[in-house]
DRENDO-1510 file (C-alpha; in Angstrom, 1 decimal, always signed):
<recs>
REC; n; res; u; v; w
REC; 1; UNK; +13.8; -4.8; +8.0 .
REC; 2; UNK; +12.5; -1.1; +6.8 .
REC; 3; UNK; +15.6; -0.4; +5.2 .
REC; 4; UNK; +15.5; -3.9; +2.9 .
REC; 5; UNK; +11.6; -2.8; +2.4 .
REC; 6; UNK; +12.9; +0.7; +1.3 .
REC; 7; UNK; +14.9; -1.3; -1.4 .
REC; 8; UNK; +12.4; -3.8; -2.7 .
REC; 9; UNK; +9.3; -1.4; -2.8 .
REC; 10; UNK; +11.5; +1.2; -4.8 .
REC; 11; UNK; +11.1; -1.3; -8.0 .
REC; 12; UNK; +7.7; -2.8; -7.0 .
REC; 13; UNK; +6.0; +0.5; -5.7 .
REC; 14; UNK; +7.5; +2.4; -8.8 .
REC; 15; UNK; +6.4; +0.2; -11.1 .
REC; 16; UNK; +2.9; -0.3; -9.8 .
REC; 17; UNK; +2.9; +3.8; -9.9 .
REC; 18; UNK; +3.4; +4.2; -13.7 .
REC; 19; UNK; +1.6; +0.7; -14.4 .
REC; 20; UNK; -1.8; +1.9; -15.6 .
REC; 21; UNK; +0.0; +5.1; -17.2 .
REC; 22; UNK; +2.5; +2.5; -19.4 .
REC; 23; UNK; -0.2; -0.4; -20.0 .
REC; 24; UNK; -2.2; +2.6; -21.5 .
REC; 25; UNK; +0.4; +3.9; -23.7 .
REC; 26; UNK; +1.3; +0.3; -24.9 .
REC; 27; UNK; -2.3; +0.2; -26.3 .
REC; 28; UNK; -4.3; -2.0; -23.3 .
REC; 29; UNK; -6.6; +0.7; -21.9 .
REC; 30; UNK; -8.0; -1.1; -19.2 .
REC; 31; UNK; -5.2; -4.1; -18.5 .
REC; 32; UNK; -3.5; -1.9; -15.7 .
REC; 33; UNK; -6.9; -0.9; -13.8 .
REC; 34; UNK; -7.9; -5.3; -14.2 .
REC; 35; UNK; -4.6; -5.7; -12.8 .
REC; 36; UNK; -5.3; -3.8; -10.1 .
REC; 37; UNK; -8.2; -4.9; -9.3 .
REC; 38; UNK; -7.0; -8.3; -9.4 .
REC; 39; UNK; -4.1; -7.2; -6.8 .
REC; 40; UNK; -6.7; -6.4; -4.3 .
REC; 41; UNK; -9.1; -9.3; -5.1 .
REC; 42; UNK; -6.8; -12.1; -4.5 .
REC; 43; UNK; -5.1; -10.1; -1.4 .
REC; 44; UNK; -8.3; -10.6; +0.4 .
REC; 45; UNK; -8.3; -13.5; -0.4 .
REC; 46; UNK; -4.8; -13.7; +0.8 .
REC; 47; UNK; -5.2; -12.3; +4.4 .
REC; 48; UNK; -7.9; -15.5; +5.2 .
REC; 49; UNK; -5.2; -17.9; +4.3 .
REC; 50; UNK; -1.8; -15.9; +5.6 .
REC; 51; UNK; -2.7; -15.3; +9.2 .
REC; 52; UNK; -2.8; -19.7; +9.2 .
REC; 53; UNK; +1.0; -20.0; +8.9 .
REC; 54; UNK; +2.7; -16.5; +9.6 .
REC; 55; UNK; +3.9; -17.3; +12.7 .
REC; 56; UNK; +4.4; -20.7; +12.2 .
REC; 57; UNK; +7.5; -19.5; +10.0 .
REC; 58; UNK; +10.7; -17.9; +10.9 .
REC; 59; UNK; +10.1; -14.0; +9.7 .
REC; 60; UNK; +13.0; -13.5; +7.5 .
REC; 61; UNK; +11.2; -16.7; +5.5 .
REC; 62; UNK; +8.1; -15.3; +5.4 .
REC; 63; UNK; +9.4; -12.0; +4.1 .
REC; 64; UNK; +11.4; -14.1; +1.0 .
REC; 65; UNK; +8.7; -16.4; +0.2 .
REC; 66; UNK; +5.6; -13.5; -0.1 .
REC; 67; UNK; +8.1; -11.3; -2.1 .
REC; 68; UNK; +8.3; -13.2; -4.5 .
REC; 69; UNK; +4.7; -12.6; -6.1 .
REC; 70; UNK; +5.3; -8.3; -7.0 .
REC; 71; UNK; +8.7; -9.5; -8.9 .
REC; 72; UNK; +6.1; -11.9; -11.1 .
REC; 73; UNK; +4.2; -8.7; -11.4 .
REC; 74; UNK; +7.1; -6.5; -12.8 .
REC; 75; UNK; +8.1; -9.4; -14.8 .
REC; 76; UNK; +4.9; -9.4; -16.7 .
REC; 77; UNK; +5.1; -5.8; -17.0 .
REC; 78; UNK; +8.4; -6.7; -18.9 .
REC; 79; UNK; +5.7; -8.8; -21.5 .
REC; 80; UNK; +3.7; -5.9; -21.9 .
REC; 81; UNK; +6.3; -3.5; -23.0 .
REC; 82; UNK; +8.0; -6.2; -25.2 .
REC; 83; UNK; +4.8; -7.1; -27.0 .
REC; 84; UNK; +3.5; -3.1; -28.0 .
REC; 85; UNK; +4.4; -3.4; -31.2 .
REC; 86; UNK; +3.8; -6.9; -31.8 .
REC; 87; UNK; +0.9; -9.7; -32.3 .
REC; 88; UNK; +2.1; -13.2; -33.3 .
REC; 89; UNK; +3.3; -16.0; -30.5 .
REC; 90; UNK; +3.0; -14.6; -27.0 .
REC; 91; UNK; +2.4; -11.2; -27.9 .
REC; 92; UNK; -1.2; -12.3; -29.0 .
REC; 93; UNK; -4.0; -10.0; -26.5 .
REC; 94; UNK; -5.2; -13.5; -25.3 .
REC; 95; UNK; -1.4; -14.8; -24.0 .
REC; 96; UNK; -0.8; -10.8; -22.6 .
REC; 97; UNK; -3.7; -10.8; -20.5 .
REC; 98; UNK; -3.2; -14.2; -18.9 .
REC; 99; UNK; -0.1; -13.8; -18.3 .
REC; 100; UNK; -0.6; -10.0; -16.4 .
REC; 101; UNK; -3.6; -11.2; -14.7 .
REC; 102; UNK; -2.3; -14.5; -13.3 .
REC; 103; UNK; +0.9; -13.1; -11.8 .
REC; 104; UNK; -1.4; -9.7; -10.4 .
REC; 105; UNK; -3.5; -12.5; -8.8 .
REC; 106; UNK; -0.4; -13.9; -7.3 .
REC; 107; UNK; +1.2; -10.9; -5.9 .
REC; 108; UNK; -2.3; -10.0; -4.9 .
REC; 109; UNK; -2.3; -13.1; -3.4 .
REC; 110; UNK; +1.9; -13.3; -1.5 .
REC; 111; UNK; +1.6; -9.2; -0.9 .
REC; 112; UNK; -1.1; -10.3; +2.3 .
REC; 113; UNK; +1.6; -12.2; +3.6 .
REC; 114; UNK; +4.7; -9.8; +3.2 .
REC; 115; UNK; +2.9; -6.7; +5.1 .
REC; 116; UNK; +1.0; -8.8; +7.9 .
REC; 117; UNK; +4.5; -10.6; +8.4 .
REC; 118; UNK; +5.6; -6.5; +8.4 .
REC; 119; UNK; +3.2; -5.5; +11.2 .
REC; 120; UNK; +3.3; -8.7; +13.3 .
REC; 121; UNK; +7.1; -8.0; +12.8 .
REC; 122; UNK; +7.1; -4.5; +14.3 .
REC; 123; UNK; +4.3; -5.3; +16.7 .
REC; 124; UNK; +7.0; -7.8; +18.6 .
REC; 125; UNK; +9.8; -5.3; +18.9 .
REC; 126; UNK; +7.0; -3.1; +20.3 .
REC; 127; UNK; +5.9; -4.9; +22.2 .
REC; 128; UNK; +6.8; -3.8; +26.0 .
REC; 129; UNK; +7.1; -0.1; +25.0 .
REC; 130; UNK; +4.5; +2.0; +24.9 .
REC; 131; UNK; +6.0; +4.0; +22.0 .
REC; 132; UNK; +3.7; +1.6; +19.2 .
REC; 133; UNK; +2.9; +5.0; +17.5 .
REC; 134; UNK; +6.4; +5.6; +16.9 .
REC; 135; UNK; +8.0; +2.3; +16.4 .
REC; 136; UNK; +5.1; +2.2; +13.1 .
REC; 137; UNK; +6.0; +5.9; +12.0 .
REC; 138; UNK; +9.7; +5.3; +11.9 .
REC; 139; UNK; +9.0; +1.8; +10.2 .
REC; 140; UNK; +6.8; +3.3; +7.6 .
REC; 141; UNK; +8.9; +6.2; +7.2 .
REC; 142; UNK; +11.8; +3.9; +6.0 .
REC; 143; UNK; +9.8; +2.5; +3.8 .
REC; 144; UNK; +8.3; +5.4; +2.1 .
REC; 145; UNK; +12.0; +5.7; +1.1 .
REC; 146; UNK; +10.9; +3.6; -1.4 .
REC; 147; UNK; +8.6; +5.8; -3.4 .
REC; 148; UNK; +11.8; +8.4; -3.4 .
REC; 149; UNK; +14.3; +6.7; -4.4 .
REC; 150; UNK; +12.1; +4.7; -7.1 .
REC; 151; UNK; +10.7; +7.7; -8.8 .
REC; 152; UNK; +13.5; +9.6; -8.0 .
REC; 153; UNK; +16.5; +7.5; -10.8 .
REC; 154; UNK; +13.6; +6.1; -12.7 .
REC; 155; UNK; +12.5; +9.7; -13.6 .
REC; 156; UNK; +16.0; +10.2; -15.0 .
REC; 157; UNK; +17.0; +6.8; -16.1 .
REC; 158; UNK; +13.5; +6.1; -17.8 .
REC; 159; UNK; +14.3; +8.8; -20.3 .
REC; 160; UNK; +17.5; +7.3; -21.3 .
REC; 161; UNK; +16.3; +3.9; -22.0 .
REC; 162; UNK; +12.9; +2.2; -23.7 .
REC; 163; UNK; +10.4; +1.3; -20.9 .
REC; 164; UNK; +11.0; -2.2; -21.6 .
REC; 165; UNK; +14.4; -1.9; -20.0 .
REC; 166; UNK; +13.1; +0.2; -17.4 .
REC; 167; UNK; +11.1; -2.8; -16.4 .
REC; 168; UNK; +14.3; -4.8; -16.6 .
REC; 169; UNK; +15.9; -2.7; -14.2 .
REC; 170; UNK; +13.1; -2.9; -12.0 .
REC; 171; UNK; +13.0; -6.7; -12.1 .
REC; 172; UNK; +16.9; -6.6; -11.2 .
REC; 173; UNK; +16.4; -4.4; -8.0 .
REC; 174; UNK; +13.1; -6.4; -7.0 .
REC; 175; UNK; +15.2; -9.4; -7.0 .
REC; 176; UNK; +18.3; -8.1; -4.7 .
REC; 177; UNK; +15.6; -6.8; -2.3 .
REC; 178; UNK; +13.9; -10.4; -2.4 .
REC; 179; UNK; +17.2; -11.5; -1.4 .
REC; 180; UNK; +18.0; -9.5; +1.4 .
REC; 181; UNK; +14.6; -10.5; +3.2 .
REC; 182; UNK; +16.6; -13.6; +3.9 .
REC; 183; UNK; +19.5; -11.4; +6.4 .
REC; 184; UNK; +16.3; -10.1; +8.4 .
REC; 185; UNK; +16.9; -11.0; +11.9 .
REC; 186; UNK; +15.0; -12.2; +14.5 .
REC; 187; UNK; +12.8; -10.1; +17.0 .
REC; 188; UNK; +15.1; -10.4; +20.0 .
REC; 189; UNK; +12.1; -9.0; +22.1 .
REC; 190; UNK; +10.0; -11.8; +20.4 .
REC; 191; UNK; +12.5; -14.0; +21.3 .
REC; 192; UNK; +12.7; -12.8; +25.1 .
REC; 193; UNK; +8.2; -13.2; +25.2 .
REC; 194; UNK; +8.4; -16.8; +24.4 .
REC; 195; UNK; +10.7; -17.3; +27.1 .
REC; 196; UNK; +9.1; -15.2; +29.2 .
REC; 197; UNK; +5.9; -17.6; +28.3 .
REC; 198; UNK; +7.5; -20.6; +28.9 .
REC; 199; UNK; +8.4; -19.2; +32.6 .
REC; 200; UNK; +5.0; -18.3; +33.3 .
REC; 201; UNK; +3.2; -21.5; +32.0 .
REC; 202; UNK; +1.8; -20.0; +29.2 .
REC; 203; UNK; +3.4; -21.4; +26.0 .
REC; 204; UNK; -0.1; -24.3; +26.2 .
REC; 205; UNK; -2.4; -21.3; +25.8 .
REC; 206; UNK; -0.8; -19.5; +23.5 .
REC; 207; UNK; -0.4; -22.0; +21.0 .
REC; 208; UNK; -4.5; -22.7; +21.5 .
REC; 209; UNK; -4.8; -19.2; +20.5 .
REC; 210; UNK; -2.4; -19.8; +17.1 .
REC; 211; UNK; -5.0; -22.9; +17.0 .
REC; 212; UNK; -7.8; -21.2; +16.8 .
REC; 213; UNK; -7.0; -18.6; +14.4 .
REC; 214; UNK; -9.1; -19.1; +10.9 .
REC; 215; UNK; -10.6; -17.0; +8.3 .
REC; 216; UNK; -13.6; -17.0; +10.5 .
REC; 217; UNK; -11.9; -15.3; +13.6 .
REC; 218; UNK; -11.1; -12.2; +10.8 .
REC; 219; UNK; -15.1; -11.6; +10.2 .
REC; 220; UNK; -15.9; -12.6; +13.4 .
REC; 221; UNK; -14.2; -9.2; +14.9 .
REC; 222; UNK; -16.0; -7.0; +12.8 .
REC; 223; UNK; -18.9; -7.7; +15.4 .
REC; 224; UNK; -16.7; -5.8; +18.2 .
REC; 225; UNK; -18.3; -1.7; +18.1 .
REC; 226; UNK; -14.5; -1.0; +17.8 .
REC; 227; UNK; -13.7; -2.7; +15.1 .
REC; 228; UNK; -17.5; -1.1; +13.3 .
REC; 229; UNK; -16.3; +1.8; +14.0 .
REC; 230; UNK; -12.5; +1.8; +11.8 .
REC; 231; UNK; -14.0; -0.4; +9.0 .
REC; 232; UNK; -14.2; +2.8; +7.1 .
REC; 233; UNK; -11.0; +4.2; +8.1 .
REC; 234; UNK; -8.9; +0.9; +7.0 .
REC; 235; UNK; -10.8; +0.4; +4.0 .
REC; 236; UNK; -10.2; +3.8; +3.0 .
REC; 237; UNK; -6.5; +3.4; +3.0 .
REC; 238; UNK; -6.9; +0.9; +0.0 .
REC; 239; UNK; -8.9; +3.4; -1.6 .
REC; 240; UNK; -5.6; +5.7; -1.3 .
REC; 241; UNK; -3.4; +3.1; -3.0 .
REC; 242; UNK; -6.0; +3.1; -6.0 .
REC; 243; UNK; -6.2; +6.7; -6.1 .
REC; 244; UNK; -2.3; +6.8; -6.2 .
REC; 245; UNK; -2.3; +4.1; -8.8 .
REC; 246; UNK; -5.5; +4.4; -10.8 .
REC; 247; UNK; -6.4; +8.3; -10.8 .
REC; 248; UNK; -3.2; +11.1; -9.9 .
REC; 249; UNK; -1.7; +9.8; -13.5 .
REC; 250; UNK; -4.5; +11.5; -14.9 .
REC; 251; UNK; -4.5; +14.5; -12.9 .
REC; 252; UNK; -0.9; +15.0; -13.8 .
REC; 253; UNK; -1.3; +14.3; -17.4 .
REC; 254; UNK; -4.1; +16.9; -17.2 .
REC; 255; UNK; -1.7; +19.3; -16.2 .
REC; 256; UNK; +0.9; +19.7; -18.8 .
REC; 257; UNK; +1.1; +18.9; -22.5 .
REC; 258; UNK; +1.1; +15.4; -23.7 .
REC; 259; UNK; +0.6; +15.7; -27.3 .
REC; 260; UNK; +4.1; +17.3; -27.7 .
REC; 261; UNK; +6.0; +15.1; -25.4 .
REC; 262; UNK; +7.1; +11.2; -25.5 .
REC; 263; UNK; +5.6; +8.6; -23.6 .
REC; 264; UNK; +8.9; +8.3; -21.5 .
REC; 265; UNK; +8.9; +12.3; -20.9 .
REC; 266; UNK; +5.0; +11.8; -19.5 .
REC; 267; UNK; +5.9; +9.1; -17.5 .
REC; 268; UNK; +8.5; +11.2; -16.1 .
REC; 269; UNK; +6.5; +14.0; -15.3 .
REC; 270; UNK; +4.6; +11.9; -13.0 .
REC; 271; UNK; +7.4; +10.1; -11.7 .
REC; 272; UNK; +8.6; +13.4; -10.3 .
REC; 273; UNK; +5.6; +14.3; -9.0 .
REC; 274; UNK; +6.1; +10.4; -6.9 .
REC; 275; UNK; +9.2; +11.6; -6.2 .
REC; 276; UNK; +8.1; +15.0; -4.1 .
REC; 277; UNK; +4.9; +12.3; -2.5 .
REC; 278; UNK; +7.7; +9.6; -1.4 .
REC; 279; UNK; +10.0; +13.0; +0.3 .
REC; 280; UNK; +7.1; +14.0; +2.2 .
REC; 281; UNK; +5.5; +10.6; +3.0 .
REC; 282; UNK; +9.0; +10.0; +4.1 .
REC; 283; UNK; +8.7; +12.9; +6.8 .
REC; 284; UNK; +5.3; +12.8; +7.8 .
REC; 285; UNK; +5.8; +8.9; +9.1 .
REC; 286; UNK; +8.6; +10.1; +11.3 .
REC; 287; UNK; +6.3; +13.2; +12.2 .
REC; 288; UNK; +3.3; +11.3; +12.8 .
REC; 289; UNK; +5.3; +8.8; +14.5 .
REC; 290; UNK; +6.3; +11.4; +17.1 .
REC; 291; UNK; +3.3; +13.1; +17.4 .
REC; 292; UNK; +1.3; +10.1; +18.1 .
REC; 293; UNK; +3.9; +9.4; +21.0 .
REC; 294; UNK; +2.0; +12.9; +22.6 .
REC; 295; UNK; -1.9; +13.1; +21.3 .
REC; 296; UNK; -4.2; +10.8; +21.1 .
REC; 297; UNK; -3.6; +8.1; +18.0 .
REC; 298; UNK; -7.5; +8.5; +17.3 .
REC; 299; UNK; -7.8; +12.6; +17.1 .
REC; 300; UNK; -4.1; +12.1; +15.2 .
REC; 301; UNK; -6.3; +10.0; +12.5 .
REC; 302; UNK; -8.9; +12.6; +12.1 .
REC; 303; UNK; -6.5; +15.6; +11.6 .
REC; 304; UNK; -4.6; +13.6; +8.8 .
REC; 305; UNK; -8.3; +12.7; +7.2 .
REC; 306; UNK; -8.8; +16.5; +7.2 .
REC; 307; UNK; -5.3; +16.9; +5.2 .
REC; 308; UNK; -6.3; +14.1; +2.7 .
REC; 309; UNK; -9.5; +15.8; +2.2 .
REC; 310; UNK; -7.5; +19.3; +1.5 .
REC; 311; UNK; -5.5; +17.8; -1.2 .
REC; 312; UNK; -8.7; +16.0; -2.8 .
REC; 313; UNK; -10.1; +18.8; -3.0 .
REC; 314; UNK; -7.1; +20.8; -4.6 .
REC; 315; UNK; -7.3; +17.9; -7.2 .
REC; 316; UNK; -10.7; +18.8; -8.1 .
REC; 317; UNK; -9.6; +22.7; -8.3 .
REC; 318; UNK; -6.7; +21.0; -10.7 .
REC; 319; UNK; -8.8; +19.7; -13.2 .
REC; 320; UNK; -9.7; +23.2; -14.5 .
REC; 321; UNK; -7.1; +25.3; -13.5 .
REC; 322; UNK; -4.7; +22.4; -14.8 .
REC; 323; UNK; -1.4; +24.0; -13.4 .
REC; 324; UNK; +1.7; +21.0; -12.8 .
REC; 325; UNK; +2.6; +23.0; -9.7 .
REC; 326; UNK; -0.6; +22.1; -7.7 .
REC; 327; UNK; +0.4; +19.0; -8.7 .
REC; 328; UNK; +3.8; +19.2; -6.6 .
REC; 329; UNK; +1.2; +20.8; -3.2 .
REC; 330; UNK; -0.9; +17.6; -3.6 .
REC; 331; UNK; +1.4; +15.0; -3.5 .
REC; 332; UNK; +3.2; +17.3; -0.4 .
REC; 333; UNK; -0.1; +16.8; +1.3 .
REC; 334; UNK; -1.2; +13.6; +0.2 .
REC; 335; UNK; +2.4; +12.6; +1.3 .
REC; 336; UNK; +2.6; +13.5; +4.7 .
REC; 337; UNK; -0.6; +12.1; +5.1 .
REC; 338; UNK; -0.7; +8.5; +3.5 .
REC; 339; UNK; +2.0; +7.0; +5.1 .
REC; 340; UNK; +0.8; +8.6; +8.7 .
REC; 341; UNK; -3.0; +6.8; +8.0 .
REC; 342; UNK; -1.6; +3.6; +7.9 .
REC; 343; UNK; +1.0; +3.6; +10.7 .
REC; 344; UNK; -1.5; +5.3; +12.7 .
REC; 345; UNK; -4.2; +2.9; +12.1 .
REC; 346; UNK; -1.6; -0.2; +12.9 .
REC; 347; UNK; -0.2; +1.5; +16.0 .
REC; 348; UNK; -4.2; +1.6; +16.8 .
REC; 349; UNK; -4.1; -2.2; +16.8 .
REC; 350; UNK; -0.3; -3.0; +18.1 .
REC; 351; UNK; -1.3; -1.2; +21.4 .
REC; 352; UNK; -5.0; -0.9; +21.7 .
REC; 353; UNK; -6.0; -3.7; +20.6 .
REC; 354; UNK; -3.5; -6.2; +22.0 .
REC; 355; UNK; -1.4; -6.8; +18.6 .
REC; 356; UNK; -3.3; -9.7; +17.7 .
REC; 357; UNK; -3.2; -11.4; +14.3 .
REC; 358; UNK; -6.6; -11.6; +13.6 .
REC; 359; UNK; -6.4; -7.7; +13.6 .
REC; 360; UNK; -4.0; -7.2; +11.2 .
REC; 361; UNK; -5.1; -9.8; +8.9 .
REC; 362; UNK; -8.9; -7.9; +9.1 .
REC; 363; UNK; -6.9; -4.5; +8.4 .
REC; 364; UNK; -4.9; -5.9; +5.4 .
REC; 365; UNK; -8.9; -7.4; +4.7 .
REC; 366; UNK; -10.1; -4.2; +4.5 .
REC; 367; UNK; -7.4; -1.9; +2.6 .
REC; 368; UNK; -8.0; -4.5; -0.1 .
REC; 369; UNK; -12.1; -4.8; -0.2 .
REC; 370; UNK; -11.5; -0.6; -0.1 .
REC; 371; UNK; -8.9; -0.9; -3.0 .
REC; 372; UNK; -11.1; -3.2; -5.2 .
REC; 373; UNK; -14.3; -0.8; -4.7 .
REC; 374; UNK; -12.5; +2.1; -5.6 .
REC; 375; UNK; -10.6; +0.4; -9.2 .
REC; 376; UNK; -14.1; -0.6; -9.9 .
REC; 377; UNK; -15.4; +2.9; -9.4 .
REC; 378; UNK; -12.5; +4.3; -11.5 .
REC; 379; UNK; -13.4; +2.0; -14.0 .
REC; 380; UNK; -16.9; +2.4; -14.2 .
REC; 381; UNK; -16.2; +6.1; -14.3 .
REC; 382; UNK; -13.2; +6.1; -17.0 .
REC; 383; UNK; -15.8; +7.7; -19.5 .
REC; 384; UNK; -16.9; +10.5; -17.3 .
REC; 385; UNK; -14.5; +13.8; -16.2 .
REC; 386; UNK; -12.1; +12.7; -13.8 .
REC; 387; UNK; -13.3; +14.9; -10.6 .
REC; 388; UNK; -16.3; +11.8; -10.7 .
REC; 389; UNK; -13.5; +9.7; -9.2 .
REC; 390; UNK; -12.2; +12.6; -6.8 .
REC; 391; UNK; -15.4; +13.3; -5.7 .
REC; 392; UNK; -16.2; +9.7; -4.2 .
REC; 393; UNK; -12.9; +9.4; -2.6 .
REC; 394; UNK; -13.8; +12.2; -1.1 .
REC; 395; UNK; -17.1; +10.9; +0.5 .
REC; 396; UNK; -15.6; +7.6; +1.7 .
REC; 397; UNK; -12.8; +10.2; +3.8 .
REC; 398; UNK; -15.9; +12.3; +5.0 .
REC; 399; UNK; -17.5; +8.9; +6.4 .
REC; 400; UNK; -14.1; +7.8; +7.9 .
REC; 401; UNK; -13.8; +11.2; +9.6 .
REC; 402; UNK; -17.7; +10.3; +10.9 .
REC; 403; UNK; -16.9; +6.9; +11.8 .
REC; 404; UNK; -13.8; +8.1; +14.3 .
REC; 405; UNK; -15.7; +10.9; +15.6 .
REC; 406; UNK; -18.2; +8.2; +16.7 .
REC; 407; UNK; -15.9; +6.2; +18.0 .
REC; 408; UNK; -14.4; +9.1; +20.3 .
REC; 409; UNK; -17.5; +9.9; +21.6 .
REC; 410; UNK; -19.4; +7.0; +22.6 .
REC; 411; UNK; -16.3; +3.9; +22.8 .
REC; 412; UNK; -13.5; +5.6; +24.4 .
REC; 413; UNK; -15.7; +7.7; +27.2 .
REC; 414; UNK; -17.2; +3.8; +27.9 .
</recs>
């Protein structure tokens, strides 16, 4: 399943990466930062509606169907780069925008349902270990393959060829990963708990508990004080995402020459930067994944909050000392820290919290509302130095790191 993920996000996740940075160049300023923003929207509005069917399909189905928004996505990215030069027909501004808003609302919209089918998927093969911590580091480790081998052959291809056949390229790998979703097997440890249902008598109430589930029972477990206490710290992984894709373009940019190089040379500066972030998100889900198998998943969190606050704050150094190297010790920290958030956060909820759907649907909730806020705030702040943007980031990481302290000292000694 990772492996086919590590396929189909090394087209979506690359061109969502250089989105903002392209759409720019093209001439539409503030199209990549709507689109995001639209991504985010509509996948909160996703998660309400997903967790009603998920597991009333088989997975590999689930997996095909909600791919199938992101290759919209790059396909309108195909539009954009086709239409930079041109006005008449469906290169009008009017026709451009639709089209790019409509599919980010769709993809927004099917990407709730591919990564809570993702969890709920490695939440079942976890399901009688005790290893949850690991079975999400390895799985998001995998993944993270993705963002290497992505940035790593568009870096070099994207030079070679316009961007316009970059997003054809993109489109063409998108699709043979959509494909594959469709050989994903089974859970046989799922497969062994319905039985294992069935024997006890138990197959009535759990399908009342499928029946219950509604976009109600996702806001109603933000009243639990354990679920108060991580609404910060899963929001704020949707405020990584639009960091990634909204702001480290510009610090990069910041930190070499752009008047004397071409778009496709900027775009492959930052692509190599990716490249280096992918490597190390790569290893620090497999390291994470271990080392959440030995210390505790919640003082695990707050050491990789402390990382992520690090590498902010050698952004902020990077705006006036505007060296590309620092750019290469960010994304090693920011790397080995992103991927380890999330996996850390889901193995949280896998084993903690009893792997229920309502959970992961609230988390998915969450990284979106956190995503929106923070593409509005880089919007908002588009006219102002670039360390604005850095700076709140870095207060919503210093509240997370709050939140889980207080969780630690009054929930877990209850």
């Amino acid at each position: 399943m990772s492996l086919v993920f590590a396929v189909y996000l090394s087209a979506t996740s690359t061109g969502l990466n250089v989105m903002t940075q392209i759409f720019e160049q093209k001439g539409f300023d503030y199209l990549g930062n709507i689109s995001i923003f639209t991504i985010f929207l509509f996948g909160m509005i996703g998660n309400f509606v997903c967790i009603l069917y998920i597991r009333k399909l088989q997975y590999r189905h689930s997996f095909f169907i909600h791919s199938l928004g992101y290759l919209l996505f790059l396909i309108s990215g195909l539009l954009v780069c086709h239409c930079a030069d041109k006005e008449n027909g469906i290169c009008n501004d009017f026709w451009i925008y639709l089209v790019t808003i409509v599919s980010s609302a769709m993809s927004g919209f099917t990407s709730s349902g591919l990564f809570i089918t993702q969890n709920d998927y490695v939440a079942q093969l976890s399901k009688y270990s005790k290893k949850a911590g690991l079975y999400y580091g390895i799985a998001w480790a995998v993944l993270q393959l993705s963002q290497v081998i992505g940035s790593l052959y568009s870096a070099f291809v994207i030079v070679q060829i316009k961007q316009f056949y970059f997003y054809c390229l993109m489109v063409a790998v998108a699709t043979f990963g959509s494909l594959s979703f469709l050989l994903v097997p089974q859970p046989k440890q799922h497969a062994h708990s319905v039985v294992q249902l069935q024997e006890d008598g138990q197959e009535v109430a759990d399908t009342q508990e499928l029946n219950k589930l509604n976009p109600i029972s996702v806001i109603l477990t933000m009243k639990e004080f354990r679920v108060k206490c991580f609404i910060f710290p899963m929001m704020i992984t949707g405020c990584l995402l639009s960091f990634q894709w909204n702001v480290m373009h510009y610090v990069i940019e910041n930190s070499i020459d752009t008047q004397s190089l071409s778009d496709e040379e900027i775009t492959k500066y930052t692509l190599l930067v990716m490249t280096v972030l992918g490597c190390c998100e790569v290893l620090g889900g497999i390291f994470i994944g271990v080392f959440n198998t030995y210390t505790p998943k919640y003082t695990s969190q707050l050491l990789q909050f402390h990382l992520i606050s690090i590498a902010l704050l050698l952004a902020i150094i990077n705006t006036y000392e505007q060296k590309y190297g620092i750019c290469f010790l960010i994304a090693i920290l920011w790397g080995l820290v992103d991927c380890g958030t999330t996996s850390t956060l889901l193995a949280i909820i896998a084993q903690d919290w009893n792997d229920q759907i309502q959970y992961f649907g609230l988390f998915n909730f969450l990284q979106c509302c956190g995503g929106m806020i923070s593409t509005v705030v880089s919007i908002i702040l588009a006219q102002q130095p670039i360390e604005w943007s850095i700076f709140f980031l870095l207060a919503c990481v210093c509240v997370s790191k709050f939140s889980i302290s207080c969780y630690q000292k009054l929930y877990i000694k209850q």
